[in-house]
C-alpha positions as a Markdown table, in Angstrom:
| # | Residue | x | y | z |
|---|---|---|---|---|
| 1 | Unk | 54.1 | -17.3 | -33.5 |
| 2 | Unk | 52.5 | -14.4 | -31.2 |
| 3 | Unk | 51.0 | -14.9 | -27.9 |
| 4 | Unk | 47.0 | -14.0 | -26.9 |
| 5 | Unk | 47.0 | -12.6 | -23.1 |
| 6 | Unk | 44.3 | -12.4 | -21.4 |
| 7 | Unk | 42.9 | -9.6 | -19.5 |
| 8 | Unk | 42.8 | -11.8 | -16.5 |
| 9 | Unk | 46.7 | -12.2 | -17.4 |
| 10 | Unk | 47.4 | -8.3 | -17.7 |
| 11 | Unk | 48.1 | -7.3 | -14.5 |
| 12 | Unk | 47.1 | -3.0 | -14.7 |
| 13 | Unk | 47.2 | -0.6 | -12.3 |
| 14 | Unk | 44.6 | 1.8 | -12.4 |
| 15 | Unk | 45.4 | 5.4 | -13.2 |
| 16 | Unk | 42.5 | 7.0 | -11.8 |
| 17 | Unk | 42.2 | 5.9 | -7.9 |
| 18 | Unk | 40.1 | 8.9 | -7.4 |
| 19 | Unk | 37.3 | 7.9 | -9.8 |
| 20 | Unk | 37.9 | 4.0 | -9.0 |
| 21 | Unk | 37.3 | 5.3 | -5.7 |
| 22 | Unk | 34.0 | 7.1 | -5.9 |
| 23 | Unk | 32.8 | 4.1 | -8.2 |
| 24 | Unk | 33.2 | 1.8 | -5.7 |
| 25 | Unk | 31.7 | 4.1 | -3.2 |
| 26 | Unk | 28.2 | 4.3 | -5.4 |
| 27 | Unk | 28.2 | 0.9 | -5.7 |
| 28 | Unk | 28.0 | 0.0 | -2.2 |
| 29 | Unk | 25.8 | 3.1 | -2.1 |
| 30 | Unk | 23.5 | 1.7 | -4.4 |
| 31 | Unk | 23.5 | -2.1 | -3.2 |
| 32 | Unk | 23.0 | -0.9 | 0.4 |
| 33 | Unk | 19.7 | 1.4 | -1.1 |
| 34 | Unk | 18.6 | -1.5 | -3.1 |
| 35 | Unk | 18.4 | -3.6 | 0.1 |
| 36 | Unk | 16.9 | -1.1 | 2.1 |
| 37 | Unk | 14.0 | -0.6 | -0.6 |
| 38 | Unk | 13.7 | -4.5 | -0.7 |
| 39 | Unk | 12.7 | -4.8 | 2.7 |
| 40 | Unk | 10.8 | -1.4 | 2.9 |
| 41 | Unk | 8.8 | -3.8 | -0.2 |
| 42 | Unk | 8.4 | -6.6 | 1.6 |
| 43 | Unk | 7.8 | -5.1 | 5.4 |
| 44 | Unk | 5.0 | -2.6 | 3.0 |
| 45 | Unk | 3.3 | -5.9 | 1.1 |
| 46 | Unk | 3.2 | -7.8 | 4.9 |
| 47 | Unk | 1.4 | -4.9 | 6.1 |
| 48 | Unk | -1.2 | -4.4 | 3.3 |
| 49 | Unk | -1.9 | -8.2 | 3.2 |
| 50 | Unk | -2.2 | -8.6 | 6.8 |
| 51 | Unk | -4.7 | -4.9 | 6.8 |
| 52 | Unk | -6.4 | -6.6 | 3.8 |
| 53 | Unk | -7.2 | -10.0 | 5.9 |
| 54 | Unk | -8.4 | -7.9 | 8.7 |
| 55 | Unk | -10.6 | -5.6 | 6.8 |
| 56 | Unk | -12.4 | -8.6 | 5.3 |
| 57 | Unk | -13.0 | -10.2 | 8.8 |
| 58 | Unk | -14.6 | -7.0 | 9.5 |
| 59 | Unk | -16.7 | -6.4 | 6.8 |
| 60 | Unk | -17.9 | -10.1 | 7.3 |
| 61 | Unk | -18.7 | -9.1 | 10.9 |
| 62 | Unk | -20.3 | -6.1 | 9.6 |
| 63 | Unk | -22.2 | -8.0 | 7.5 |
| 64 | Unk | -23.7 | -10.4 | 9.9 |
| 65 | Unk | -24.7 | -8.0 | 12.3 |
| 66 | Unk | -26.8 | -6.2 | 9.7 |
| 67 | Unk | -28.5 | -9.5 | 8.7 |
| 68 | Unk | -29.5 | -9.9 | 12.1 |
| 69 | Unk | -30.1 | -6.0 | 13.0 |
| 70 | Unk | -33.9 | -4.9 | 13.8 |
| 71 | Unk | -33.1 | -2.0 | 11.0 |
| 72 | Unk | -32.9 | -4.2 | 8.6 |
| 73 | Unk | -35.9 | -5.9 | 9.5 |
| 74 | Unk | -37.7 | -2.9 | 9.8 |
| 75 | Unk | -36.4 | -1.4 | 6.1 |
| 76 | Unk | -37.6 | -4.5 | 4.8 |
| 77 | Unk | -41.1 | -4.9 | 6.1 |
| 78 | Unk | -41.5 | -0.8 | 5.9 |
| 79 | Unk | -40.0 | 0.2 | 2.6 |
| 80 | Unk | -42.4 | 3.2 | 1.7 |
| 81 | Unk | -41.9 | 4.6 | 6.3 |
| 82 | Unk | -37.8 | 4.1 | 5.2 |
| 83 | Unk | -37.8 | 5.9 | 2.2 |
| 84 | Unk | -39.8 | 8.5 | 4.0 |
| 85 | Unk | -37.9 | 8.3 | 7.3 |
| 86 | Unk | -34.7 | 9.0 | 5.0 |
| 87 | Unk | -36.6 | 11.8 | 2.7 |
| 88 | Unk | -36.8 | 13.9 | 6.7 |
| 89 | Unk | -33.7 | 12.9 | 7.7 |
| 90 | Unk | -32.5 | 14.4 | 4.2 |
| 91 | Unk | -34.3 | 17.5 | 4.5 |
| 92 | Unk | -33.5 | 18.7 | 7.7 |
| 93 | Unk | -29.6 | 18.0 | 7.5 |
| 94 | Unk | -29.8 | 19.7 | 4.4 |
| 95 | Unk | -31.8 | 22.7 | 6.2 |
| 96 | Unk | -29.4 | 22.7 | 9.4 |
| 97 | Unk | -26.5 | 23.0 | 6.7 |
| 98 | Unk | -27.2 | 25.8 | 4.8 |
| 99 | Unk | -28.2 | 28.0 | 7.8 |
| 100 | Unk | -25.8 | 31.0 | 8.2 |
């Protein structure tokens, strides 16, 4: 009756310590990159959710000072002086621009 080994019973020696060695080398190359770019991820998603939470506070800050700004007020009760008010504004950049 023949006997099954294992490989776990086969006790080999490598013949290529050279390449065994470079292989293990690029492994812990490649762990220690994978861990790096892990917590560049996570430091980089912290940083846009926390820029994200601040940006909304200050458009809603934004926002209520132009609900209460006399501009607004003005625009609203003077849409034909705004419009005209922008039209000058509009013309004279454009004027101040495209002199050479």
């Amino acid at each position: 009756m023949a006997t099954k080994t294992s490989n776990t019973d086969k006790q080999t020696k490598s013949t290529h310590p050279i390449a065994d060695k470079v292989q293990g080398t690029l492994h812990e190359s490649v762990d220690t990159l994978a861990q790096k770019a892990a917590s560049t991820e996570d430091r980089l998603r912290n940083a846009a959710q926390s820029s994200g939470e601040s940006l909304a506070a200050k458009q809603a800050e934004v926002k209520e000072k132009w609900e209460q700004s006399s501009v607004k007020k003005y625009a609203t009760e003077n849409p034909v002086a705004t419009a005209g008010i922008a039209f000058a504004a509009g013309v004279l950049l454009t004027s101040l621009l495209l002199r050479k």
